[in-house]
SERO-4910 file (N, C-alpha, C, O; in steps of 0.05 Angstrom, whole numbers):
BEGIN
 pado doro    nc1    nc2    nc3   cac1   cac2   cac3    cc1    cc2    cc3    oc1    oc2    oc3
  Unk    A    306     48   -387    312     40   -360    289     23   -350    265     30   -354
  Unk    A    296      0   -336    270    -17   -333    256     -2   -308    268     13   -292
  Unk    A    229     -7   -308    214     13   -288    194    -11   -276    188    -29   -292
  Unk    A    185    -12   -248    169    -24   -231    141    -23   -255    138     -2   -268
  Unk    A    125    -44   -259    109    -45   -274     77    -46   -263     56    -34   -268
  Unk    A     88    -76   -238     63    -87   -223     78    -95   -191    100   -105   -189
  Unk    A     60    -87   -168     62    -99   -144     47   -116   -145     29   -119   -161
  Unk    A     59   -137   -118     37   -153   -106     38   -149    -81     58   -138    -71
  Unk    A     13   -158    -64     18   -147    -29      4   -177    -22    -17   -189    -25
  Unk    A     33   -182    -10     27   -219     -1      8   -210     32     14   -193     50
  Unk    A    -18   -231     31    -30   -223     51    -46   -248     66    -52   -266     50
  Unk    A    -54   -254     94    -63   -273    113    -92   -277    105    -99   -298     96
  Unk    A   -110   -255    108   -135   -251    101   -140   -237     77   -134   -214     72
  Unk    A   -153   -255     64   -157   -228     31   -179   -212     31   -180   -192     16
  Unk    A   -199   -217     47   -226   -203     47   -216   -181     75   -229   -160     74
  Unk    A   -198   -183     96   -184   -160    115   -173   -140     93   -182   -118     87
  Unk    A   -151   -153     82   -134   -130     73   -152   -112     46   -148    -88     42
  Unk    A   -169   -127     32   -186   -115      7   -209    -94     21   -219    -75      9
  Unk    A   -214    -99     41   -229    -80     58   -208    -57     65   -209    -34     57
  Unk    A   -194    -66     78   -170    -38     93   -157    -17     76   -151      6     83
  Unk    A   -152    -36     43   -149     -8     25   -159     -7     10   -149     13      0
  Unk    A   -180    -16     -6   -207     -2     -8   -219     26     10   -227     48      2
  Unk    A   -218     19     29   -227     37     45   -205     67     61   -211     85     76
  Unk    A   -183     59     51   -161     75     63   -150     90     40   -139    111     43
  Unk    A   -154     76      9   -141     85    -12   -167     99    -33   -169    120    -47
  Unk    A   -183     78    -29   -214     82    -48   -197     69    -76   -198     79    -99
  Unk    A   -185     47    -68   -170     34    -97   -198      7   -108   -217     -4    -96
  Unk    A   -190      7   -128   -215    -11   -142   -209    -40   -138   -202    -46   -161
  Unk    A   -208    -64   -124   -204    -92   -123   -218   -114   -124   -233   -121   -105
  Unk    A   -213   -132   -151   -236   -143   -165   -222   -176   -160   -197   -173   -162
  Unk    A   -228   -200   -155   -221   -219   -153   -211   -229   -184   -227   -226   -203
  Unk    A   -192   -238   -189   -177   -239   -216   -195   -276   -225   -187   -296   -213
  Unk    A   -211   -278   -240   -222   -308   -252   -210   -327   -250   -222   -348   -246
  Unk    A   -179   -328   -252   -175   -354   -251   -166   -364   -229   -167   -354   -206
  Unk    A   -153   -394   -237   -150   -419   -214   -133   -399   -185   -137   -412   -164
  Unk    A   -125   -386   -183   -115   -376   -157   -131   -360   -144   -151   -356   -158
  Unk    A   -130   -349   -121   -134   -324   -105   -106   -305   -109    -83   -308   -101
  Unk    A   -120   -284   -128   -117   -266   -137   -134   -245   -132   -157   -248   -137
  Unk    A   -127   -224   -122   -142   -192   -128   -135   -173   -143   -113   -164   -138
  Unk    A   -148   -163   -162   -119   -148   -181   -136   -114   -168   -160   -109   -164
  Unk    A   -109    -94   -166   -118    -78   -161   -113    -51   -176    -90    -47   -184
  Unk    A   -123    -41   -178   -135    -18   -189   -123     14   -170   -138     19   -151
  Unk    A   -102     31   -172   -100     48   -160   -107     70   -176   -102     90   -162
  Unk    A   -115     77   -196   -123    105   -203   -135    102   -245   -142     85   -260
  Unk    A   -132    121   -244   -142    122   -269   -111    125   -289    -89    136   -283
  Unk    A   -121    109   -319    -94    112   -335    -91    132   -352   -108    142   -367
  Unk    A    -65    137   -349    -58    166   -358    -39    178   -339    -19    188   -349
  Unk    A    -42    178   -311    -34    186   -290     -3    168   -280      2    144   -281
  Unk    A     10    185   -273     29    177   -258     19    151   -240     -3    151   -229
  Unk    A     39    129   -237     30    106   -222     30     74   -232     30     69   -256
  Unk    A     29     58   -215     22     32   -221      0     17   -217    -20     30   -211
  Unk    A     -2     -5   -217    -25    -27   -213    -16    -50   -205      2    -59   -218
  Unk    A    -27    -69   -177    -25    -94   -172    -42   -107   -160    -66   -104   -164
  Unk    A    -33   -126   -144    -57   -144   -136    -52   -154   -109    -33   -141    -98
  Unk    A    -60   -168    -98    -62   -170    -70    -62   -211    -75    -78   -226    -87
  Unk    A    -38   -217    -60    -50   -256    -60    -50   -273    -43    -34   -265    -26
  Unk    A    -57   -289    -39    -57   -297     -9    -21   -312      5    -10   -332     -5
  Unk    A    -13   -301     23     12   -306     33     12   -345     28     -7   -361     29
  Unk    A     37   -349     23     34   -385     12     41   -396     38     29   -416     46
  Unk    A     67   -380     60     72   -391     84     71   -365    107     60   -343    103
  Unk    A     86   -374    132     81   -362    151     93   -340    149    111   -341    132
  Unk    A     91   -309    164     96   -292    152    128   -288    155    144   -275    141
  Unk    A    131   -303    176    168   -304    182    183   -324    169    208   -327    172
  Unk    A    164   -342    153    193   -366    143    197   -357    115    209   -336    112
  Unk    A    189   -372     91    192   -372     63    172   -359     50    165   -363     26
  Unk    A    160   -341     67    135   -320     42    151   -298     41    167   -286     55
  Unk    A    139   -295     11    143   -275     -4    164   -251     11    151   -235     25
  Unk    A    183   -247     10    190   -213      8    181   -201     -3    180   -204    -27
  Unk    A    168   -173     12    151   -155     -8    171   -128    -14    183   -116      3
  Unk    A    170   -122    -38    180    -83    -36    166    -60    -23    143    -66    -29
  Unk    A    165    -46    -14    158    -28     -2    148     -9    -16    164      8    -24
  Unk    A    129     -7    -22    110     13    -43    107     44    -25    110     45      0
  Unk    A    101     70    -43     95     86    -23     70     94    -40     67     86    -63
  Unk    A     56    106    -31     27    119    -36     37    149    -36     52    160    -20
  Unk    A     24    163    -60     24    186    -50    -14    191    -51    -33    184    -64
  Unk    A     -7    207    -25    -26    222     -9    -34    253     -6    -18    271     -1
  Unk    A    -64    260    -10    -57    292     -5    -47    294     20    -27    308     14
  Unk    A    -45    291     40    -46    291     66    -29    274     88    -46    264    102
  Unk    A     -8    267     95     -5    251    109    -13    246    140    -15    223    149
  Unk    A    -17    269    154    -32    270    177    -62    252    173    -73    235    187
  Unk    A    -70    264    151   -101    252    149    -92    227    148    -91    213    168
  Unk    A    -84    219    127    -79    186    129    -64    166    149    -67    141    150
  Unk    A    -49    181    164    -31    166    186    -68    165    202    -81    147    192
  Unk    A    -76    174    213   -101    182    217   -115    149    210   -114    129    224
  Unk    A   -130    152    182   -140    137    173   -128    106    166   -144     89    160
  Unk    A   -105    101    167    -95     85    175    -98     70    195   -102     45    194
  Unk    A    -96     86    219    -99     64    246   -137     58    250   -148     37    257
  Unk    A   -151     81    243   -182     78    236   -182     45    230   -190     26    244
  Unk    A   -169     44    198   -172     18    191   -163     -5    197   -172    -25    187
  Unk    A   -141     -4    220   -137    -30    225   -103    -29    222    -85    -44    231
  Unk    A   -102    -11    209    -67    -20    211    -55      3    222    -70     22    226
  Unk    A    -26      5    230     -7     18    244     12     36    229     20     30    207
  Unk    A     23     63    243     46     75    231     58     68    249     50     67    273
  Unk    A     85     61    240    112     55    252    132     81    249    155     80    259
  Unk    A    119    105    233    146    121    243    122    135    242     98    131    238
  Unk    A    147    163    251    133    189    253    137    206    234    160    209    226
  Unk    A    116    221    223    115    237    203    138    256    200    143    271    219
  Unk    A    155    258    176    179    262    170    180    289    148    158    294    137
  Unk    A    203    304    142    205    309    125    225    300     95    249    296     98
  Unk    A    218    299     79    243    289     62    250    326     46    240    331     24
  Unk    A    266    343     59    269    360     48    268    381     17    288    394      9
  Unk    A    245    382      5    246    394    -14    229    378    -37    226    382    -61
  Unk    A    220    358    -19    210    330    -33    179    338    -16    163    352    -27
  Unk    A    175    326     14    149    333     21    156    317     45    179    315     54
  Unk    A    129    302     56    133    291     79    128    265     72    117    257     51
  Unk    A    139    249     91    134    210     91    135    206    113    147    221    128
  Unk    A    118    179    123    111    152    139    111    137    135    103    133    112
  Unk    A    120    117    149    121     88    141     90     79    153     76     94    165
  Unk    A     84     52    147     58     43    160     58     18    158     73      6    143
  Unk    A     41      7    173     36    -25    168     11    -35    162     -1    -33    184
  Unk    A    -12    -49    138    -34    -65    135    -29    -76    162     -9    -79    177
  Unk    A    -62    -83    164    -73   -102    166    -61   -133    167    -64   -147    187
  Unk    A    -49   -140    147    -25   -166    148     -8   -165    151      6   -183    140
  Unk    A      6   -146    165     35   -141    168     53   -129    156     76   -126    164
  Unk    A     39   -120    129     65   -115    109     61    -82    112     41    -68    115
  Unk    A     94    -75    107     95    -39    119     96    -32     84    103    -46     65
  Unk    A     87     -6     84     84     12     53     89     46     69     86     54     92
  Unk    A     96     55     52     98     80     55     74    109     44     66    113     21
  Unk    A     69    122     63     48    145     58     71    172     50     86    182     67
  Unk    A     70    178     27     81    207     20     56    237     11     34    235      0
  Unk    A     69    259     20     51    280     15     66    298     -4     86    307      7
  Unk    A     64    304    -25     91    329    -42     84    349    -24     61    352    -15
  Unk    A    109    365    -19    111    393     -8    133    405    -12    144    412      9
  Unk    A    148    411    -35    176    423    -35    183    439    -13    207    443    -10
  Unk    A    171    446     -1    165    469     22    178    454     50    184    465     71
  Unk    A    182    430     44    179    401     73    211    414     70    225    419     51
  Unk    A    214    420    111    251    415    105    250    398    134    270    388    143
***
């Protein structure tokens, strides 16, 4: 079954958003060498459940012909903490902390550039 491999998170400022999750995720983001602006990023160690992408600079305005992004979710120990740490950094939750019954809890959120991702916590316990 084909499976999500790599994100990208189309963004306004690259040195805003590489700061905001860096510091919100503690993800590793290294400028990629070649001819583009590229950040490739780094979310965890391999072995582990998860993916890897990169961050690039949006080509147009955020409402005409840039990029559609997918909606990634993060899992989180915590989603309180991070809805939390989120607005710390600069960006917004747009919902309110939820349960997904038997699954855990979720939030939606928004960077720094606009683009919304999702914060999840496992809790089979969540109803």
């Amino acid at each position: 079954m084909p499976r999500v491999v790599h994100f990208e998170i189309p963004v306004d400022d690259p040195d805003r958003a590489v700061k905001f999750y860096k510091s919100l995720f503690g993800w590793e983001i290294n400028k990629y060498p070649g001819p583009t602006d590229y950040w490739l990023i780094t979310t965890g160690p391999d072995g582990e459940p998860g993916i890897n992408g990169a961050l690039m600079r949006r080509e147009a305005e955020r409402d005409g012909p840039s990029p559609t992004a997918y909606v990634c979710t993060v899992d989180v120990p915590s989603v309180d903490e991070y809805m939390t740490k989120v607005t710390e950094k600069g960006g917004t939750v747009i919902t309110p902390k939820m349960p997904i019954p038997g699954v855990g809890w979720f939030a939606y959120c928004k960077d720094t550039e606009g683009n919304q991702f999702g914060i999840m916590q496992s809790d089979p316990s969540a109803a």
